[in-house]
C-alpha positions, 0 to 999 in steps of 0.5 A: 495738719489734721489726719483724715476723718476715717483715722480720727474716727479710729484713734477716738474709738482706740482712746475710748478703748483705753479709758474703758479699759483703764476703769476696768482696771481701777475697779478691779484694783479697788475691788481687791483692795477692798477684799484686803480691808475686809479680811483686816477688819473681819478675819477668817469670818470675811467668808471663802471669797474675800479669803481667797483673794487675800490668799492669792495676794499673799502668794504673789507677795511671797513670789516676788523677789527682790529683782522683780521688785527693782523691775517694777519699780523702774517701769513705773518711775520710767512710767511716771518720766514719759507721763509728766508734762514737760 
């Protein structure tokens, strides 16, 4: 059976949404990636920004405790369960 076109209409913007929401994300992600490599490669000469960003990924490394991390960890491998085909 196949919804009405009204809520298809709505469940196609709501995964566009997501998938433009996603590559936000990526980039982002990739973007401070890019800043740590940067930092690596050139040091205190990377200028203010790249600095600040290293300097803030620095402090959330430090502010992670060993319970958060098994947090984390087990949202992503239940993540990665619920997102494998089957």
């Amino acid at each position: 059976m196949t919804p009405p076109p009204a809520v298809e209409k709505v469940l196609n913007w709501l995964s566009w949404l997501i998938t433009l929401c996603m590559k936000v994300v990526e980039a982002g992600f990739v973007l401070v990636l890019l800043s740590v490599l940067l930092y690596i490669l050139l040091g205190a000469d990377a200028g203010l920004y790249v600095g600040s960003i290293v300097i803030n990924v620095k402090m959330l490394i430090y502010a992670l405790t060993p319970q958060a991390v098994v947090g984390i960890a087990i949202v992503l491998t239940l993540g990665w369960i619920a997102k494998r085909p089957r």
